[in-house]
C-alpha positions as CSV (number, residue, x, y, z in Angstrom):
1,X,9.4,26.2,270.5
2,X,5.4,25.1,270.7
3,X,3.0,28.0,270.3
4,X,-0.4,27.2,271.6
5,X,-3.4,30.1,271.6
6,X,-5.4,30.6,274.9
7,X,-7.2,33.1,273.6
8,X,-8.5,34.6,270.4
9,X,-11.5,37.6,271.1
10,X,-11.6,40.8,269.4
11,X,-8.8,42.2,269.5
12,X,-7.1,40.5,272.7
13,X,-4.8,37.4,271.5
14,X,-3.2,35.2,274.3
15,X,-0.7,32.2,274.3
16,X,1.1,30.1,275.8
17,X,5.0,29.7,274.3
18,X,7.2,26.3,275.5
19,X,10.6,26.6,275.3
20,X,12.0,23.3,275.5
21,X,14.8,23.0,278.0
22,X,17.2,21.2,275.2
23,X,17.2,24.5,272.8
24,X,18.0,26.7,276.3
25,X,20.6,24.2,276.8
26,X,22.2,24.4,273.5
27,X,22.6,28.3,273.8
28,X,24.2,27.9,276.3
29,X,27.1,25.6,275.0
30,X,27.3,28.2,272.3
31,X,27.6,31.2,274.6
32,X,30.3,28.9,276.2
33,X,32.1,28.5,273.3
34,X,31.8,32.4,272.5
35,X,33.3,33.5,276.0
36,X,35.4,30.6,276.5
37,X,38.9,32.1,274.7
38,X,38.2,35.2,277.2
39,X,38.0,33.5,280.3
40,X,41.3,33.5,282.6
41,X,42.1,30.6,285.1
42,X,45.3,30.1,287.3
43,X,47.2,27.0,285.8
44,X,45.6,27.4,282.1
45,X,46.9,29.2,279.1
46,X,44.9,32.3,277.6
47,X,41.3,30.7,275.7
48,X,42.8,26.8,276.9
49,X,40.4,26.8,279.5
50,X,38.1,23.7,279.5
51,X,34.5,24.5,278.5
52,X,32.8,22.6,281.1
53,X,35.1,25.0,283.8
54,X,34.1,27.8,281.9
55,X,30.1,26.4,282.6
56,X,30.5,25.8,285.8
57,X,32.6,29.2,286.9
58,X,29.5,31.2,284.5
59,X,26.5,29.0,284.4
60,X,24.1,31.2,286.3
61,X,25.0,34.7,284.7
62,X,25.0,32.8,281.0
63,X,22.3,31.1,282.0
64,X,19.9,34.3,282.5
65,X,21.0,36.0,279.9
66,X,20.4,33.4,277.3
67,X,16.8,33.1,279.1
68,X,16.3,36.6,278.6
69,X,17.3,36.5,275.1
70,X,15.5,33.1,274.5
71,X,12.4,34.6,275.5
72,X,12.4,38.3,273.4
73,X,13.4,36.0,270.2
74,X,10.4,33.8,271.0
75,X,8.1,36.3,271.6
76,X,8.9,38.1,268.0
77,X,9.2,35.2,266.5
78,X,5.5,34.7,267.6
79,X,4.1,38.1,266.3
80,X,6.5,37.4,263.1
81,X,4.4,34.0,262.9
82,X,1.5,34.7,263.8
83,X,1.1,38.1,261.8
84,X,0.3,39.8,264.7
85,X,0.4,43.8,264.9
86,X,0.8,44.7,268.4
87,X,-1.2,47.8,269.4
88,X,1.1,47.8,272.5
89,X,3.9,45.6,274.3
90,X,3.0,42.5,274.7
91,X,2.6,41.6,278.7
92,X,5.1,38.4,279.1
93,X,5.1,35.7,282.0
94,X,7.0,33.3,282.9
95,X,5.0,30.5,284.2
96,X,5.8,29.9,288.3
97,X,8.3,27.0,289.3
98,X,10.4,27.3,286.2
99,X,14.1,25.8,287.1
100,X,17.6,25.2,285.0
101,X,17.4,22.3,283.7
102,X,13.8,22.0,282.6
103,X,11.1,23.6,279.4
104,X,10.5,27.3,279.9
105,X,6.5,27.9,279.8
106,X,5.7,31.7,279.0
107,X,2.2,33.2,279.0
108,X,2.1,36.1,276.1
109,X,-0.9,38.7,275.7
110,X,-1.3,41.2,273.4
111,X,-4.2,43.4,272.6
112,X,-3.6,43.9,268.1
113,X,-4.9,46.6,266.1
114,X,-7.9,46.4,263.9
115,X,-7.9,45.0,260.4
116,X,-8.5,48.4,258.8
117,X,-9.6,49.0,255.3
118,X,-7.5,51.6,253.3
119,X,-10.3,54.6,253.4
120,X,-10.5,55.9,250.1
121,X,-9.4,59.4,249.8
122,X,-11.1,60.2,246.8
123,X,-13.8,63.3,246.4
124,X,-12.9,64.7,249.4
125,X,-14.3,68.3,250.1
126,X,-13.4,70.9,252.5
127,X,-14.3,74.7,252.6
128,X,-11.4,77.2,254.0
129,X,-12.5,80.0,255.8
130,X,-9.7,83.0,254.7
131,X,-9.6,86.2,256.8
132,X,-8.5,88.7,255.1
133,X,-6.1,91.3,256.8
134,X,-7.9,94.7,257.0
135,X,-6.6,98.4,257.6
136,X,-8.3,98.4,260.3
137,X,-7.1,95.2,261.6
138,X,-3.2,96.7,260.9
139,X,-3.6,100.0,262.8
140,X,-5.3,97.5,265.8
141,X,-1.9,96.0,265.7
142,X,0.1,99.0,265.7
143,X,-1.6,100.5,268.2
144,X,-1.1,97.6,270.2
145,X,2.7,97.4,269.6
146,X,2.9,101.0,270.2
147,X,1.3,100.6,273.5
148,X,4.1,98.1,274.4
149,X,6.2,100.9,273.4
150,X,5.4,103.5,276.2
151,X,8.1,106.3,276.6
152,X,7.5,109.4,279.6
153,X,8.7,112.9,279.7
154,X,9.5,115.0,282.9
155,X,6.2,116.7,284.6
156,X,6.5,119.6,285.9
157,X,7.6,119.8,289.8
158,X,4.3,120.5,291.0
159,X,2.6,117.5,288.9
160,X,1.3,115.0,292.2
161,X,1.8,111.0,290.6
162,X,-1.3,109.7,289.6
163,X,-2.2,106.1,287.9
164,X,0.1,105.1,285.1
165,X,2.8,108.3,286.0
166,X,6.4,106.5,285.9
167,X,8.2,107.8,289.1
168,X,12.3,107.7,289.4
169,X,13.4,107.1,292.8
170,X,16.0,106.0,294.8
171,X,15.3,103.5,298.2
172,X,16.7,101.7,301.0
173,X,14.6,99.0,302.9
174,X,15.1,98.2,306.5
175,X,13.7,95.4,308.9
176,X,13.0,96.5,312.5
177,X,15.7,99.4,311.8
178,X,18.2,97.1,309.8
179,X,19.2,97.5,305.7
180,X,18.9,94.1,303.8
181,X,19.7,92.4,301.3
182,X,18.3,93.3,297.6
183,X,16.8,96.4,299.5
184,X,18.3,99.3,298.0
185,X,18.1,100.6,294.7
186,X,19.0,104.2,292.6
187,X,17.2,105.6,289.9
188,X,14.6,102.6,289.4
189,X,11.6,103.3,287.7
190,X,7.8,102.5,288.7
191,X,5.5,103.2,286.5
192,X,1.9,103.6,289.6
193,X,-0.5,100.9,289.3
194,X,1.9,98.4,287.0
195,X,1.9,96.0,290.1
196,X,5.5,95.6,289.7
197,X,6.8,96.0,293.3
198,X,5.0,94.3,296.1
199,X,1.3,95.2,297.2
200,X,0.9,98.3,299.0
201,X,3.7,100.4,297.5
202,X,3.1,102.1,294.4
203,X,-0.1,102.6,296.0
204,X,1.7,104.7,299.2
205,X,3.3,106.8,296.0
206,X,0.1,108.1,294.6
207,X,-0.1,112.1,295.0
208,X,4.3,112.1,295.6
209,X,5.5,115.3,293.7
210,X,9.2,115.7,292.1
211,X,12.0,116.1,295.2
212,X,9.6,114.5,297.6
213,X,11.1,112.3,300.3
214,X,8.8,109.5,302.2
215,X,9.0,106.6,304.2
216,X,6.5,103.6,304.0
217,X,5.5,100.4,305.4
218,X,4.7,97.2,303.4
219,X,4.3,93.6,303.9
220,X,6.1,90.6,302.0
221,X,3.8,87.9,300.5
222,X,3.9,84.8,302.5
223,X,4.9,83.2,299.1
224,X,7.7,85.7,298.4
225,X,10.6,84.2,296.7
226,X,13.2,85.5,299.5
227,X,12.3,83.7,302.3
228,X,13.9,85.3,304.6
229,X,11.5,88.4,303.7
230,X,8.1,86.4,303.3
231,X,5.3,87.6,305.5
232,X,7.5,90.7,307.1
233,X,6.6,94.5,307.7
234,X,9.7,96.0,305.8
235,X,9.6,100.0,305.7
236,X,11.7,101.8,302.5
237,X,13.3,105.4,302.6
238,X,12.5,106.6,299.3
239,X,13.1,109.6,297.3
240,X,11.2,110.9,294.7
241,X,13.9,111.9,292.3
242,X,11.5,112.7,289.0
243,X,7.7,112.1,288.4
244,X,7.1,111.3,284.3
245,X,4.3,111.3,282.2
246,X,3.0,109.8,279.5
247,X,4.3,111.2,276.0
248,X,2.2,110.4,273.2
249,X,4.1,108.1,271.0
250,X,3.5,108.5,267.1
251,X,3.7,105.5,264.7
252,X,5.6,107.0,262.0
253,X,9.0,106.2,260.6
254,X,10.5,107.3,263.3
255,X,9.2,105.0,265.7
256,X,9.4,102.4,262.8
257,X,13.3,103.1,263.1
258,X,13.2,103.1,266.9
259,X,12.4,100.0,266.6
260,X,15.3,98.8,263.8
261,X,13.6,98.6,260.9
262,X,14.0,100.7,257.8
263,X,10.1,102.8,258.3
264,X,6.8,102.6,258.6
265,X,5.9,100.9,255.6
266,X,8.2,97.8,256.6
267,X,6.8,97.8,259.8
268,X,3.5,97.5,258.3
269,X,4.8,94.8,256.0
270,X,6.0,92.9,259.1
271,X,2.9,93.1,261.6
272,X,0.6,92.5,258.0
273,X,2.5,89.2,258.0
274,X,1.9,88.2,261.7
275,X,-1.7,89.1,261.0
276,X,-1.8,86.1,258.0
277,X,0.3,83.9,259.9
278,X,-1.9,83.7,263.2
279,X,-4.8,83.2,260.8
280,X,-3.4,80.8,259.0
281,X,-3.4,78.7,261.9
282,X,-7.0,79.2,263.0
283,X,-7.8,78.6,259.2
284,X,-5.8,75.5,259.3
285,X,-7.4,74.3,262.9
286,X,-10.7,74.6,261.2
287,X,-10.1,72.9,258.3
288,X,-8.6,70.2,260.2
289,X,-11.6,69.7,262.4
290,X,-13.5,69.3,259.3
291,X,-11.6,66.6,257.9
292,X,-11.9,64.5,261.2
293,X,-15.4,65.1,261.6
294,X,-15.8,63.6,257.8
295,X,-13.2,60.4,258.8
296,X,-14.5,59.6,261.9
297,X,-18.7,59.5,260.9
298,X,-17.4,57.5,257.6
299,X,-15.3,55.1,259.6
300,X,-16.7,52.8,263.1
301,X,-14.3,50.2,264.1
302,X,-13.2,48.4,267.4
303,X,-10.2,50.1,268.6
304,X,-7.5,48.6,271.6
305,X,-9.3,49.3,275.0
306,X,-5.5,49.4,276.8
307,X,-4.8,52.5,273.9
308,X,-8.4,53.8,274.8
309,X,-7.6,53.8,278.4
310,X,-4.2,54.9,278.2
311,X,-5.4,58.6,276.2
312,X,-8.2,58.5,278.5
313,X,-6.1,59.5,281.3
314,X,-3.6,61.7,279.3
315,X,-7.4,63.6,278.7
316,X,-8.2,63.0,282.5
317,X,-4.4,64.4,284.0
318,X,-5.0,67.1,282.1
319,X,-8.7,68.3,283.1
320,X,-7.6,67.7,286.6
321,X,-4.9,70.0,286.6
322,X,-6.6,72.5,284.7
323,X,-9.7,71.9,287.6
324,X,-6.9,72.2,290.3
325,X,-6.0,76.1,288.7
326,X,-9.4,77.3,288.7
327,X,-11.0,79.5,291.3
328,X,-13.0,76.9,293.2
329,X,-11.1,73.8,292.2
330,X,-13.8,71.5,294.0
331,X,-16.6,72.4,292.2
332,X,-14.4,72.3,288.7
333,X,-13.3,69.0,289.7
334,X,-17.2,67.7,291.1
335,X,-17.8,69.5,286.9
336,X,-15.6,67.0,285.2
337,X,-16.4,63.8,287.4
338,X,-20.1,64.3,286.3
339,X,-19.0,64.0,282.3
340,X,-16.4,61.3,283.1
341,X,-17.8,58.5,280.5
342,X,-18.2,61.4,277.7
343,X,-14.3,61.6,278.1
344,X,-13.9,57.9,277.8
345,X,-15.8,58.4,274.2
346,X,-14.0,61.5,272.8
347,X,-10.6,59.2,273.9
348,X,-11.7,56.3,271.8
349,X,-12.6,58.6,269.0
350,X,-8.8,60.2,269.1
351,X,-7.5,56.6,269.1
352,X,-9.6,55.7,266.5
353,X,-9.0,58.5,264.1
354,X,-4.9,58.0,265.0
355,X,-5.2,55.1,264.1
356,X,-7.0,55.8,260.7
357,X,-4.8,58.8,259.7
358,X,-1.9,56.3,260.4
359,X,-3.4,53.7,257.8
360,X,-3.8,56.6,255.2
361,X,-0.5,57.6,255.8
362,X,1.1,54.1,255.4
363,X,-0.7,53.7,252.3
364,X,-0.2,56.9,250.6
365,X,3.6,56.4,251.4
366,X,3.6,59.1,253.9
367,X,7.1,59.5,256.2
368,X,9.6,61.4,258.5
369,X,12.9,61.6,256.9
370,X,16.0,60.9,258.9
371,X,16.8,64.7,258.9
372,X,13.1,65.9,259.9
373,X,13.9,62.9,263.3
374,X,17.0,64.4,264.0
375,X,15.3,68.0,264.5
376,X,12.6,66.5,266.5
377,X,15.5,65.1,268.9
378,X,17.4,68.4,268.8
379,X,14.2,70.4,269.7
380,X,13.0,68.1,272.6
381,X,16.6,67.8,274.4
382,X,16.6,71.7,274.4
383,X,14.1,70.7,277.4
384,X,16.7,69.2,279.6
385,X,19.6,70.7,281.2
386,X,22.9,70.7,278.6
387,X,24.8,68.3,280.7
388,X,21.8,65.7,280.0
389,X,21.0,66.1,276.3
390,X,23.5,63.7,275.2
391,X,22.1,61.5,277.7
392,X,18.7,61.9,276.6
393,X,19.6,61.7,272.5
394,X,21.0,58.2,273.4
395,X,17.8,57.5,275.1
396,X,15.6,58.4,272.7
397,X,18.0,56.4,269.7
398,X,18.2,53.3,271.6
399,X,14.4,53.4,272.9
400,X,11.7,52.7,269.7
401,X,8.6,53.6,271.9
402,X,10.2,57.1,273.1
403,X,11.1,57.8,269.4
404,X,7.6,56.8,268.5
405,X,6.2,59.4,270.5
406,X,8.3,61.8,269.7
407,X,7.4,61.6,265.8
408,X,3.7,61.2,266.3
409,X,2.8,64.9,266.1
410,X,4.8,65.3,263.2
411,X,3.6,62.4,261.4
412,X,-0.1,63.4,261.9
413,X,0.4,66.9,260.3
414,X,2.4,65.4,257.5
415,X,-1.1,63.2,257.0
416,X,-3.0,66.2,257.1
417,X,-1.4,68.0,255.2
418,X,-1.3,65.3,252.3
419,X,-5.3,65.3,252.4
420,X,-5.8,68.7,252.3
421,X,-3.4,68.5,249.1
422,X,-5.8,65.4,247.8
423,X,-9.0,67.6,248.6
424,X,-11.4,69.6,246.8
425,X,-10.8,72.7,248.5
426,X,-13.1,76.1,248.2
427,X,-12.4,79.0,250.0
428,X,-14.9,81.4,251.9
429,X,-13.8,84.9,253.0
430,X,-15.0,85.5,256.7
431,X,-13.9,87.8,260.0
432,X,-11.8,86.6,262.4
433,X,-14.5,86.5,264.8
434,X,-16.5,84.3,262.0
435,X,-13.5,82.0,261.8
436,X,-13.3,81.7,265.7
437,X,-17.0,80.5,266.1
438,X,-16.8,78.0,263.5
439,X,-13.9,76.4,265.1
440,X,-16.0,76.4,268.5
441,X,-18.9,75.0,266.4
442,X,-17.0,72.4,265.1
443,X,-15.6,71.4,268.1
444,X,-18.8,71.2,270.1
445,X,-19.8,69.3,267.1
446,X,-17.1,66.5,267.3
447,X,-17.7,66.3,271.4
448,X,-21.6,65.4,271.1
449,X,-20.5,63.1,268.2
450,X,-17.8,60.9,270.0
451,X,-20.7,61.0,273.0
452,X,-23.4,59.8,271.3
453,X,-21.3,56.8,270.3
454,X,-21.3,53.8,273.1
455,X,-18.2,53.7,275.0
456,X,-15.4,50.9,274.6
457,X,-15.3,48.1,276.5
458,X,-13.8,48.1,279.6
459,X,-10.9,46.0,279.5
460,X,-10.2,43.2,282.7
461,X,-7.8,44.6,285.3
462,X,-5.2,42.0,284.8
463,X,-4.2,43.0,281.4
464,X,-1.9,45.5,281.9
465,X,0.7,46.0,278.7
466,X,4.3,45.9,280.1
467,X,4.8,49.2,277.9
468,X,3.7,52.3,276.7
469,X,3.0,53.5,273.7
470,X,3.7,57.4,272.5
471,X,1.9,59.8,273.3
472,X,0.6,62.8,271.2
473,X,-0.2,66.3,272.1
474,X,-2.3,67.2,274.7
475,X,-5.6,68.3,275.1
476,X,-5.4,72.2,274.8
477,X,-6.3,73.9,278.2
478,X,-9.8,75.9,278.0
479,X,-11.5,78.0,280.7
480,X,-14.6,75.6,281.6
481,X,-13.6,72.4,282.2
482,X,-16.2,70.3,280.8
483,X,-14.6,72.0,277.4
484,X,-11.1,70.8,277.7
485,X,-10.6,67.6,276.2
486,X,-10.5,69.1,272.5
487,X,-12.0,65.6,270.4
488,X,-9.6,66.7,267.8
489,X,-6.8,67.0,269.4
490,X,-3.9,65.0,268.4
491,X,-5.2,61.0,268.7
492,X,-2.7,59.0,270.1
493,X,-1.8,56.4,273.2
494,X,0.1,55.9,276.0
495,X,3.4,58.0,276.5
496,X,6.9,55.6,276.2
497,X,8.3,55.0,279.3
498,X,10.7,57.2,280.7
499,X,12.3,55.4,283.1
500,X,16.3,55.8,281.8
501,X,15.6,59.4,279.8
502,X,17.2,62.2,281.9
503,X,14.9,64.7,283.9
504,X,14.0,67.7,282.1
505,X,15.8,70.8,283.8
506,X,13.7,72.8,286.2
507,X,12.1,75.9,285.8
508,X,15.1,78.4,285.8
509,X,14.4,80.9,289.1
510,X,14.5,83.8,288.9
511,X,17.9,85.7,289.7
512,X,17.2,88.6,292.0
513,X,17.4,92.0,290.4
514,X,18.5,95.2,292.6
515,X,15.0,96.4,293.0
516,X,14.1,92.3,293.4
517,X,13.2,93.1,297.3
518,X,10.9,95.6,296.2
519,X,8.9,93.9,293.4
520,X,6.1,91.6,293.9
521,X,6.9,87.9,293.2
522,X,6.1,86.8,289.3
């Protein structure tokens, strides 16, 4: 094999890898001699069949798949040689008018990663905002649960339904005189004004009094679910077989028991917890910001444009379907187009401090155990239907870029995690509104700081990588637009291809209730 560089600048490396047509040759021979006491030929014993029959019968198929084999070896025997690390796959050519018989010319490209420096992790300081939980925070909480927690009592007969009255009745629906499907119910309960059942019919209930009997007339969606409902006038025979109220419902042990749980103080114990957990996380998010914010003004270097490129339009998917879900999609998506090169620069600075965080983690001896991979692969195949899960665990197993991006969250976290361990840490007691504008802060903070930096280089159209590499989390989704590439979100690159994992199962619909004809479509 003859190695010859085309190309050495930046970060892009290119050869040019000969295969001379005397080593393809002698593969062959060997994978001859390897399937040769297999082979079966009228008027030869079992494995007596002469090798140059055995060629001749097999050449082609042996042929290609010691070309294709030929070629992978070279190509990591080149990075292996060279002491290359690939930031993705390498893109691989075969030079045109290649033919059996003759040298094998290859054209290999490969964008590396930067020569980083081990950062030193050493007198590293971060302040941790702590919200304390607060009586008054608790009883918010309760009162919240006990909201969720709404039971009615009879009214008297003459009581006319008003907003947020719960009304049992019984009805039958009927199309141009006919009963269908789904339209008939006993004893369902509407509480008015919930926007449970389809527009225009707990509104027709308003002022209905116990034993009442009335017939109304509504109109499908055009999006219902049933189609064979969407868009009609449908008119329902109800009866008004009890109007409730509202009882007033007490948090005391009582409703502490209602709710399985020993009393009130161990419900208090409970929601108290839920209180320092969501915290937790917010106090987490913003210490985290900090720590990025410090690595990435201490740290500039070049980073792979094809990994720049590829989170650029993870970021750029993302704000476009968030665009598409607002009210005037055009003008969200005209919003965006107008800050297109900042998210270019907050995509290079999430590669750049992935890649970073990655380094520390190498050399601080940072890793996912077998068992923590195993419960990443369990968790993601309880996205695809059970009849594909095994398909997809073998996917992921026998696919190193898939399993990549799988473990990528995981890994960063672990990283985190070990720095925050390795910092000075102070703590600050703050609200929870305190805590939620300096994460905002921060944020803003890392945005105008990966803008004012110059974008990356726009790399030449032709050098497309063959494959992907993983992706990490997304951008989370925020109201305005120009807000919702988070620049400390998880840094990554391009997702692994797909192309043999199973489709992840659809959305489960919805399975039509009794009252389903009757209630507006979720």
């Amino acid at each position: 094999m003859q190695i010859v560089e085309t190309t050495n600048e930046g970060l892009k490396r290119a050869y040019t890898v000969t295969i001379t047509a005397k080593d393809i040759d002698a593969k062959i021979d060997a994978e001859v001699k390897k399937v040769a006491p297999q082979v079966r030929m009228p008027g030869f014993r079992p494995g007596k069949v002469p090798a140059n029959l055995v060629r001749k019968m097999h050449g082609d198929a042996l042929h290609a798949d010691v070309l294709n084999t030929t070629v992978r070896e070279s190509v990591d025997s080149l990075i292996k040689d060279k002491q290359l690390r690939p930031a993705l796959q390498p893109k691989v050519e075969m030079v045109e008018g290649y033919e059996q018989g003759k040298d094998a010319e290859l054209t290999v490209e490969v964008e590396v990663l930067p020569e980083i420096e081990a950062p030193s992790i050493d007198g590293l300081k971060l302040e941790k905002l702590v919200v304390p939980v607060t009586d008054e925070q608790l009883d918010e909480a309760l009162g919240r649960l006990a909201e969720g927690q709404k039971s009615y009592k009879d009214a008297a007969k003459t009581k006319k339904a008003a907003e947020g009255d719960q009304l049992i009745i019984d009805f039958v629906g009927s199309i141009d005189g006919v009963e269908f499907e789904g339209g008939k119910a006993e004893d369902a309960p509407l509480v008015i004004g919930s926007g449970q059942f389809i527009p225009g019919f707990e509104e027709q209930l308003t002022g209905v009094k116990t034993g009442d009997e009335k017939t109304i007339t509504v109109t499908f969606p055009e999006d219902y679910q049933a189609e064979h409902l969407a868009g009609k006038d449908a008119q329902f025979a109800i009866t008004v077989k009890q109007v409730k109220v509202e009882a007033e419902t007490k948090i005391d042990d009582d409703f502490a028991k209602g709710l399985g749980l020993e009393g009130l103080d161990k419900l208090k114990e409970l929601m108290k917890g839920q209180i320092e957990q969501e915290s937790a996380g917010l106090t987490r998010t913003q210490m985290k910001r900090q720590l990025l914010d410090k690595l990435a003004a201490d740290h500039d270097f070049p980073v792979p444009p094809t990994m720049v490129e590829a989170e650029f339009e993870q970021i750029w998917n993302q704000l476009q379907q968030e665009a598409a879900r607002e009210d005037d999609p055009e003008a969200a998506l005209k919003e965006i187009e107008a800050e297109k090169d900042d998210y270019k620069r907050i995509a290079e600075r999430r590669v750049r401090l992935g890649l970073l965080l990655s380094e520390i983690g190498q050399a601080n001896g940072v890793e996912i155990s077998q068992q923590e991979m195993q419960m990443l692969i369990q968790q993601a195949a309880q996205q695809y239907r059970p009849e594909d899960r095994e398909r997809f665990v073998e996917y992921i197993r026998n696919e190193p870029m898939a399993q990549a991006q799988l473990r990528a969250p995981l890994y960063e976290d672990k990283v985190v995690d070990f720095l925050f361990d390795k910092a000075d840490v102070t703590e600050r007691e703050v609200t929870r509104e305190e805590l939620e504008a300096a994460i905002e802060a921060e944020e803003e903070a890392a945005i105008e700081a990966a803008k004012s930096k110059p974008a990356a280089k726009k790399k030449a159209p032709a050098k497309k990588a063959a494959a992907k590499k993983p992706a990490a989390k997304k951008a989370p989704a925020k109201k305005a637009p120009a807000k919702k590439a988070d620049a400390d979100a998880k840094p990554a690159a391009k997702k692994a291809p797909a192309k043999k994992a199973p489709a992840k199962k659809p959305a489960a619909k919805k399975a039509p209730a009794k009252k389903a004809a009757a209630k507006k479509d979720a």
